[in-house]
N, CA and C atoms as a LAMMPS dump frame, in Angstrom:
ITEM: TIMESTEP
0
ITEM: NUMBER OF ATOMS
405
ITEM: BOX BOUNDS ff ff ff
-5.0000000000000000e+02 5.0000000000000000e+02
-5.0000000000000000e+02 5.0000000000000000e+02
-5.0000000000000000e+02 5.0000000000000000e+02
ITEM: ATOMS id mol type element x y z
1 1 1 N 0.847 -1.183 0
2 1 2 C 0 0 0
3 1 3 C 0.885 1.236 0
4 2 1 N 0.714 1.916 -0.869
5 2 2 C 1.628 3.416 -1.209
6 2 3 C 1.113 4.501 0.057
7 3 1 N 1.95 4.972 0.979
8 3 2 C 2.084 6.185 1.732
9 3 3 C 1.29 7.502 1.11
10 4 1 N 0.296 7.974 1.817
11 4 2 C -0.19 8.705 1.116
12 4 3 C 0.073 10.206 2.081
13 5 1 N 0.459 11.025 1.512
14 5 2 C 0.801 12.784 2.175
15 5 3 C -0.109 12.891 2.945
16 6 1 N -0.254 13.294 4.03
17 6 2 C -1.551 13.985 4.742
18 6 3 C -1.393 15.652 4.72
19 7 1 N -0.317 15.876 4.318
20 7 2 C -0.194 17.671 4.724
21 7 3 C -1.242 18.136 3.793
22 8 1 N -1.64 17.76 2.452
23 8 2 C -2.592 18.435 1.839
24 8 3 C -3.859 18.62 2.59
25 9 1 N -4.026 17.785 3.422
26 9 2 C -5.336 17.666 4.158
27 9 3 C -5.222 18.906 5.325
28 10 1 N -4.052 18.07 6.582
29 10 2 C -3.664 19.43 7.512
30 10 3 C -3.964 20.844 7.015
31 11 1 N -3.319 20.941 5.851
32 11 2 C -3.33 22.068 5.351
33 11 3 C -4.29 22.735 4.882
34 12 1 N -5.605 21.817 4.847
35 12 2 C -6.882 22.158 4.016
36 12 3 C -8.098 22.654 5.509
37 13 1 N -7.438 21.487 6.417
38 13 2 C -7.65 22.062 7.873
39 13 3 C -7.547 23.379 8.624
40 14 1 N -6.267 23.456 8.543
41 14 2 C -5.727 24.997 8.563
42 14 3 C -6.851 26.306 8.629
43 15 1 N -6.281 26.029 7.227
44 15 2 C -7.365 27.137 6.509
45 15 3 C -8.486 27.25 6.988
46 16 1 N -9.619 26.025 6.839
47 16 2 C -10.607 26.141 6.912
48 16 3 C -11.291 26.79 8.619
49 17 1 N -10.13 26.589 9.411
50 17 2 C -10.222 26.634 11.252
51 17 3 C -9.839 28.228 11.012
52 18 1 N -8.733 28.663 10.247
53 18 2 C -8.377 30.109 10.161
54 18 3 C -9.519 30.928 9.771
55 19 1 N -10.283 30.603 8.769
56 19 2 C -11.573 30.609 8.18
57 19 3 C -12.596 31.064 9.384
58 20 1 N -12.91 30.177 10.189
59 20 2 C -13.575 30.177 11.312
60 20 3 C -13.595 31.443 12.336
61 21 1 N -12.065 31.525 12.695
62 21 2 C -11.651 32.185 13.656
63 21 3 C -11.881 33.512 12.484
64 22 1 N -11.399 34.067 11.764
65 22 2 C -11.432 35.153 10.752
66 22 3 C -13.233 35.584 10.868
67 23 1 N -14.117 34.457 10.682
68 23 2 C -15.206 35.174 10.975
69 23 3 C -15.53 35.151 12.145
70 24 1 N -15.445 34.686 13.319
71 24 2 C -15.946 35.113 14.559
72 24 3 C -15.292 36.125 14.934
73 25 1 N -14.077 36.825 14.811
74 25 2 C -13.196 38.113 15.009
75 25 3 C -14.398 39.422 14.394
76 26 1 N -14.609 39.123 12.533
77 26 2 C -15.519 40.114 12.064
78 26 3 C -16.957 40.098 12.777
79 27 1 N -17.341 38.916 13.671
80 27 2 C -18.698 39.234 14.419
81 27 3 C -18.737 39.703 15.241
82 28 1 N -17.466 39.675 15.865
83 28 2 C -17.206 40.577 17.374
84 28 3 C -16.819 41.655 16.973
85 29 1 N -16.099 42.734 15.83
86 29 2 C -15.476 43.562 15.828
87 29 3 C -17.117 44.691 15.088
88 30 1 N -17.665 43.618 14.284
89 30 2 C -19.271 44.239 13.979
90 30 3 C -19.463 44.61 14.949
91 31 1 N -19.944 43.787 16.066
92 31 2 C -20.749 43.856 17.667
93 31 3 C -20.271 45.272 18.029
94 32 1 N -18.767 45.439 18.194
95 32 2 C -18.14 46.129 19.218
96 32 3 C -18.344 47.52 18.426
97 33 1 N -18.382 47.618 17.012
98 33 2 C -18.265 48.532 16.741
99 33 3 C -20.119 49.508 16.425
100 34 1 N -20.845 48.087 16.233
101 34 2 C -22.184 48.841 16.517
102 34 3 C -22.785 49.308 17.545
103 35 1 N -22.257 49.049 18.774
104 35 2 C -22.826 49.146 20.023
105 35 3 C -21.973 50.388 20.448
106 36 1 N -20.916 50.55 19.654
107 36 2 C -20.123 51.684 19.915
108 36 3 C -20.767 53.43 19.225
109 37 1 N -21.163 52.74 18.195
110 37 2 C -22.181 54.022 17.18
111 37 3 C -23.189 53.9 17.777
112 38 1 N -24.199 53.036 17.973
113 38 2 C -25.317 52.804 18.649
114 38 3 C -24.944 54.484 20.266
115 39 1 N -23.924 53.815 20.856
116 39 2 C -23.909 54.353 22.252
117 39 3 C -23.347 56.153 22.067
118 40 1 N -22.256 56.154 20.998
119 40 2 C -21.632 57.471 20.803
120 40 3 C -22.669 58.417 20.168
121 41 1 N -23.313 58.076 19.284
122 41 2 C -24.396 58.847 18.96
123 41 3 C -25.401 60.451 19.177
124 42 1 N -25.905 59.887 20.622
125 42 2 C -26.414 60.668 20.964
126 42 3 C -25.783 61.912 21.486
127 43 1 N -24.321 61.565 22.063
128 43 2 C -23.147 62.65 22.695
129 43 3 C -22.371 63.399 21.086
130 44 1 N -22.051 62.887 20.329
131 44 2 C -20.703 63.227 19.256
132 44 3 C -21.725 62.938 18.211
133 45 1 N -22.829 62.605 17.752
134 45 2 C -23.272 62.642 16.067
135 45 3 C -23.26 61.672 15.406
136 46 1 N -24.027 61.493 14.094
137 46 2 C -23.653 59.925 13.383
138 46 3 C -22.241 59.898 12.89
139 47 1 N -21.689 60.717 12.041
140 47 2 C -20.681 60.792 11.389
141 47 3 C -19.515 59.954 12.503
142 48 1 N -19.862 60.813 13.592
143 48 2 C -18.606 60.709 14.571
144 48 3 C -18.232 59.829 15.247
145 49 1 N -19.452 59.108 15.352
146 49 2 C -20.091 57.628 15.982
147 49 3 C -19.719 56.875 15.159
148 50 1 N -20.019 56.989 13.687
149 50 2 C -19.646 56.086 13.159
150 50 3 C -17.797 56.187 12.855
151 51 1 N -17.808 56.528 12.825
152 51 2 C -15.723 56.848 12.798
153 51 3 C -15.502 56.211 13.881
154 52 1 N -15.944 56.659 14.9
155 52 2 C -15.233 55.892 16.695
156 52 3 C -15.66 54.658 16.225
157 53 1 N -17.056 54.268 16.124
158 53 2 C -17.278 52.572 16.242
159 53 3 C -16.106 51.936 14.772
160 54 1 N -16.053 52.681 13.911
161 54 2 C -15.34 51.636 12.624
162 54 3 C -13.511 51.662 13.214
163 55 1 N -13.513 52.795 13.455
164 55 2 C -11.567 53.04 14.116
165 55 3 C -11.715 51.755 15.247
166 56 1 N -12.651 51.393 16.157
167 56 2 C -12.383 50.499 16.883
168 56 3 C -12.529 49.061 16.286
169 57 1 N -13.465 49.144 15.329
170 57 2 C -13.72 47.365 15.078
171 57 3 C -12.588 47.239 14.245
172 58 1 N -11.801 48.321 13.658
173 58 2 C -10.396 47.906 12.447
174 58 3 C -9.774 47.883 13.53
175 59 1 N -9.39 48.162 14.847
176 59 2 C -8.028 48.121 15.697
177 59 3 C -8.585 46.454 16.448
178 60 1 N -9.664 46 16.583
179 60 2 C -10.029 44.797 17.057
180 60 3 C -9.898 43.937 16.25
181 61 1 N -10.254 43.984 14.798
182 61 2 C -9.977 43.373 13.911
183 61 3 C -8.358 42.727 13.489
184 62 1 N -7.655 43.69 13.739
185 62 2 C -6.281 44.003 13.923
186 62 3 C -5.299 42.92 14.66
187 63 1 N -5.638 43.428 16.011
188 63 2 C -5.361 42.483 16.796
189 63 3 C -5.66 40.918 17.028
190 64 1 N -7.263 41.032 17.033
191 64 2 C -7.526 39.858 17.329
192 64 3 C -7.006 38.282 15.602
193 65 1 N -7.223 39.103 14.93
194 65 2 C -6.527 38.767 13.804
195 65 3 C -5.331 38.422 13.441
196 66 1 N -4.44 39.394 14.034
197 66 2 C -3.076 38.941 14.062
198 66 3 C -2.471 37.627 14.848
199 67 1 N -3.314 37.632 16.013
200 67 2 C -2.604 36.656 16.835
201 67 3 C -3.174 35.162 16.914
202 68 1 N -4.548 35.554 17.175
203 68 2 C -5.055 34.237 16.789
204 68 3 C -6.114 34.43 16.052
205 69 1 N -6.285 34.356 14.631
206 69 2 C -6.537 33.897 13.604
207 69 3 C -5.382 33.201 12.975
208 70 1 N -4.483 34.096 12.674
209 70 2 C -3.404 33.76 11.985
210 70 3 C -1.9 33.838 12.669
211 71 1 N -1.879 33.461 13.733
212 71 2 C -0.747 33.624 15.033
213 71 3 C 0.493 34.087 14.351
214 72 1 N 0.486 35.277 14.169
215 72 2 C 1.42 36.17 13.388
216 72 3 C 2.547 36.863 14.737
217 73 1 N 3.447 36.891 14.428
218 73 2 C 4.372 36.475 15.614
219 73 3 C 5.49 38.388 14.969
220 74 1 N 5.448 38.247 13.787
221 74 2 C 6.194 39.251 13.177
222 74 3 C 6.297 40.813 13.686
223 75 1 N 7.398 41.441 13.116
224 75 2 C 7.023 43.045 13.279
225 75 3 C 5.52 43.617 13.271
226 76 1 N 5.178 44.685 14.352
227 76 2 C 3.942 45.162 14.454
228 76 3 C 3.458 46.215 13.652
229 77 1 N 5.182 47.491 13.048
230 77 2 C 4.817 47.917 12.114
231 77 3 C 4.346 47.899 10.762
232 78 1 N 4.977 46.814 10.209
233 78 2 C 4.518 46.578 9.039
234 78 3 C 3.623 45.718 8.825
235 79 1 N 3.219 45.031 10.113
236 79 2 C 1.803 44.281 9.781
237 79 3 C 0.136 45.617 10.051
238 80 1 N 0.442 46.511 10.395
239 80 2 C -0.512 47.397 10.682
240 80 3 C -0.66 48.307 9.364
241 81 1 N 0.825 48.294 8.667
242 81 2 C 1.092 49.257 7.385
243 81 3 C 0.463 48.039 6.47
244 82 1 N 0.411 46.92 6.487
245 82 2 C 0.176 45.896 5.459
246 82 3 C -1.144 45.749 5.385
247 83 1 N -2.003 45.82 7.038
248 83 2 C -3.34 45.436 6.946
249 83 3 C -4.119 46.702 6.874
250 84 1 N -3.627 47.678 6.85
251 84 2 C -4.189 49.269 6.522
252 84 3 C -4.513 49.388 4.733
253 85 1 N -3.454 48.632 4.08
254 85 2 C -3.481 48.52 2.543
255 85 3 C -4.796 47.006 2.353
256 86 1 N -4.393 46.32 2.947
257 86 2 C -5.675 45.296 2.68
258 86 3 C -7.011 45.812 2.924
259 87 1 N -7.269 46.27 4.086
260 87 2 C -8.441 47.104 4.377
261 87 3 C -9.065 48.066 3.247
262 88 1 N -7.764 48.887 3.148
263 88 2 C -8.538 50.101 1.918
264 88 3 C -8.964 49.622 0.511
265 89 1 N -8.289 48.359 0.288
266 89 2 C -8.415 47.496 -0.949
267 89 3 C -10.053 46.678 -1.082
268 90 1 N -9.666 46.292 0.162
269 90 2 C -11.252 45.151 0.626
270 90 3 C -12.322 46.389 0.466
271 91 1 N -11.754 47.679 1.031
272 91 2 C -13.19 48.359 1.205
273 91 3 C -13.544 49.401 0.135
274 92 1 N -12.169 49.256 -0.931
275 92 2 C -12.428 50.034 -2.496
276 92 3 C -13.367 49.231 -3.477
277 93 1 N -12.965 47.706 -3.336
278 93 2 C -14.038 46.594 -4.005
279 93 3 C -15.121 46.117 -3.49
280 94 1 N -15.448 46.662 -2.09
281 94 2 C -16.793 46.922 -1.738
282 94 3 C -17.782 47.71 -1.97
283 95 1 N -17.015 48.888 -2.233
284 95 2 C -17.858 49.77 -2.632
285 95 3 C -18.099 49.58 -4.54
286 96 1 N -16.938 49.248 -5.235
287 96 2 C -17.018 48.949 -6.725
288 96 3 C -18.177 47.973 -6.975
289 97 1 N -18.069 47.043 -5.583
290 97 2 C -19.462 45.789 -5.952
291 97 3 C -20.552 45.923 -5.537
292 98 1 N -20.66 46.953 -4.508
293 98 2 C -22.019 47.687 -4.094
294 98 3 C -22.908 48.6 -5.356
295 99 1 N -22.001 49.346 -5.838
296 99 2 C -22.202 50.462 -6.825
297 99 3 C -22.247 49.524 -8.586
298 100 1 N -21.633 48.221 -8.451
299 100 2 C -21.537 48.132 -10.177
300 100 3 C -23.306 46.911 -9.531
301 101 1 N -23.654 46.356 -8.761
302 101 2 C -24.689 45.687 -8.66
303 101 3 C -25.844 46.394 -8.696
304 102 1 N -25.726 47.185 -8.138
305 102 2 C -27.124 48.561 -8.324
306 102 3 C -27.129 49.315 -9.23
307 103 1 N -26.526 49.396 -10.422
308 103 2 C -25.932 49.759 -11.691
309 103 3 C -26.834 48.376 -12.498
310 104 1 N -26.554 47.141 -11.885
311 104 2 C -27.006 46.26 -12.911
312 104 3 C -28.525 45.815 -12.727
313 105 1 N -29.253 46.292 -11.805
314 105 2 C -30.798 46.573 -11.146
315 105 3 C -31.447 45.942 -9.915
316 106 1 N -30.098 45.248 -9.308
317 106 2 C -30.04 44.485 -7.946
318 106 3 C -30.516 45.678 -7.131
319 107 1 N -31.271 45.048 -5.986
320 107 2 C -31.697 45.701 -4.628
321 107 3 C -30.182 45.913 -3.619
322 108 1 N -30.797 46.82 -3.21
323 108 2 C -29.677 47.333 -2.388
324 108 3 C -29.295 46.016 -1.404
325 109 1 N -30.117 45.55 -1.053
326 109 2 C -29.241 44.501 0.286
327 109 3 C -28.623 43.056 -0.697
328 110 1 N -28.986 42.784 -1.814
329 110 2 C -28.348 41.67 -2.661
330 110 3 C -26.638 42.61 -2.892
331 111 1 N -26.719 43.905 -3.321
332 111 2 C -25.604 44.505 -3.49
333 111 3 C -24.39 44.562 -2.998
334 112 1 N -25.03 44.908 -1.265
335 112 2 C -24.226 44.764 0.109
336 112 3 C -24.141 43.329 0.094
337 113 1 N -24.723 42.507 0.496
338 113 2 C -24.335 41.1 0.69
339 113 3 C -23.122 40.873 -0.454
340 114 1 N -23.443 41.463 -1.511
341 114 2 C -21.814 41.125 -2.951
342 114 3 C -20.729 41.629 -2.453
343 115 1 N -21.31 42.775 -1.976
344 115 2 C -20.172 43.915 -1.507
345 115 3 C -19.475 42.972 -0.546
346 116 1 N -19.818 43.048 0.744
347 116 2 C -19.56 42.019 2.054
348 116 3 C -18.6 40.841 1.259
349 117 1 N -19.396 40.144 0.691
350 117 2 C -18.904 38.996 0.36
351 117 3 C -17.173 39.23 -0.33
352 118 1 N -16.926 39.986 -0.882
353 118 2 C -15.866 40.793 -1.903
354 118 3 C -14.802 40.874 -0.994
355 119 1 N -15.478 42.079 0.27
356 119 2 C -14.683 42.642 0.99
357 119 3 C -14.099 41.219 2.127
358 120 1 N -14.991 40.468 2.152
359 120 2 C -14.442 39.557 3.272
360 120 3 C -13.44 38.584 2.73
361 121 1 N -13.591 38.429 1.173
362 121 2 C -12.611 37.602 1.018
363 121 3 C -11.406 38.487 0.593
364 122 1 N -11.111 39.39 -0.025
365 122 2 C -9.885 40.311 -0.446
366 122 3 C -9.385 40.155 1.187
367 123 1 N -10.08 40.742 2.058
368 123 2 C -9.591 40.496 3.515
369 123 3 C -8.867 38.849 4.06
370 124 1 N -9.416 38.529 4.037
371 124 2 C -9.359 36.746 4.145
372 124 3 C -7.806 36.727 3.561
373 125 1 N -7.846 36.8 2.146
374 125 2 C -6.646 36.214 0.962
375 125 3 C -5.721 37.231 1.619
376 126 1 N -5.956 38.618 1.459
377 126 2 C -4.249 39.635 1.762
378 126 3 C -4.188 39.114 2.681
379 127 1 N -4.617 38.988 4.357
380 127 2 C -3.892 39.088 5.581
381 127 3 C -3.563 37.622 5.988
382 128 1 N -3.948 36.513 5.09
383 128 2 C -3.686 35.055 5.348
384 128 3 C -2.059 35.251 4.211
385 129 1 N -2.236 35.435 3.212
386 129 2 C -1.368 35.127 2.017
387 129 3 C -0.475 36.815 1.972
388 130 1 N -0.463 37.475 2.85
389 130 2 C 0.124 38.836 2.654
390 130 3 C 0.76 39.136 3.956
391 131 1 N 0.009 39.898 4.88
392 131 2 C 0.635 40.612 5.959
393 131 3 C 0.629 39.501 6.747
394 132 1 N 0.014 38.332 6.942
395 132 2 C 0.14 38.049 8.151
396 132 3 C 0.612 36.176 7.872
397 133 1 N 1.16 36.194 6.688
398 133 2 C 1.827 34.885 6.577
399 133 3 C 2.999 34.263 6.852
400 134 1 N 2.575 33.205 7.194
401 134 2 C 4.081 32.026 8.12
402 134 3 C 4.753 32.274 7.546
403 135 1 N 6.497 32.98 7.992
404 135 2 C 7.635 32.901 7.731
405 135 3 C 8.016 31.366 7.073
């Protein structure tokens, strides 16, 4: 009987657990950051609310991301300079897939869900395969 590799599998494991952890980070950093606009609101404004709640769910995102999602062990500057460029990327083709779907006569929440979907994986691929990959 021929030896068969298991790392393709491990490896398919991996991912899929990184996967996991990557979205329970974006459900908590949602949470933290709606309850944060939700609460700032009434004191500082929407605009302002919404800036405080999004500056916090990208610095939660950040963190909780770096270490365990993807137990990134590396320099802190250039993983913050790396995931600042993934971010603006994820959230330039969110808006391109929000705006070209409602362009093509989709309802606004099929749009966002494209959008979302876009932005979570550009996110996903740079900070797994970019800023935050195993030496």
């Amino acid at each position: 009987m021929q030896h068969l590799d298991a790392t393709p599998v491990k490896a398919r494991k991996a991912v899929y657990h990184e996967g996991l952890r990557f979205a329970a980070v974006g459900v908590v950093n949602t949470t933290v950051s709606f309850i944060i606009i939700l609460s700032a609101k009434p004191w500082i404004g929407i605009l302002a609310a919404n800036a405080l709640g999004y500056a916090c769910g990208i610095a939660i995102s950040f963190l909780l991301n770096r270490r365990w999602t993807f137990g990134h062990t590396g320099g802190t500057r250039a993983a913050i300079i790396g995931f600042s460029i993934v971010t603006a990327v994820a959230f330039v083709s969110n808006l391109v897939v929000i705006s070209s779907f409602q362009r093509a006569g989709f309802t606004y929440l099929v749009a966002q869900l494209a959008g979302s979907f876009s932005y979570t994986a550009i996110s996903f691929v740079g900070l797994k395969f970019g800023v935050f990959r195993k030496s």
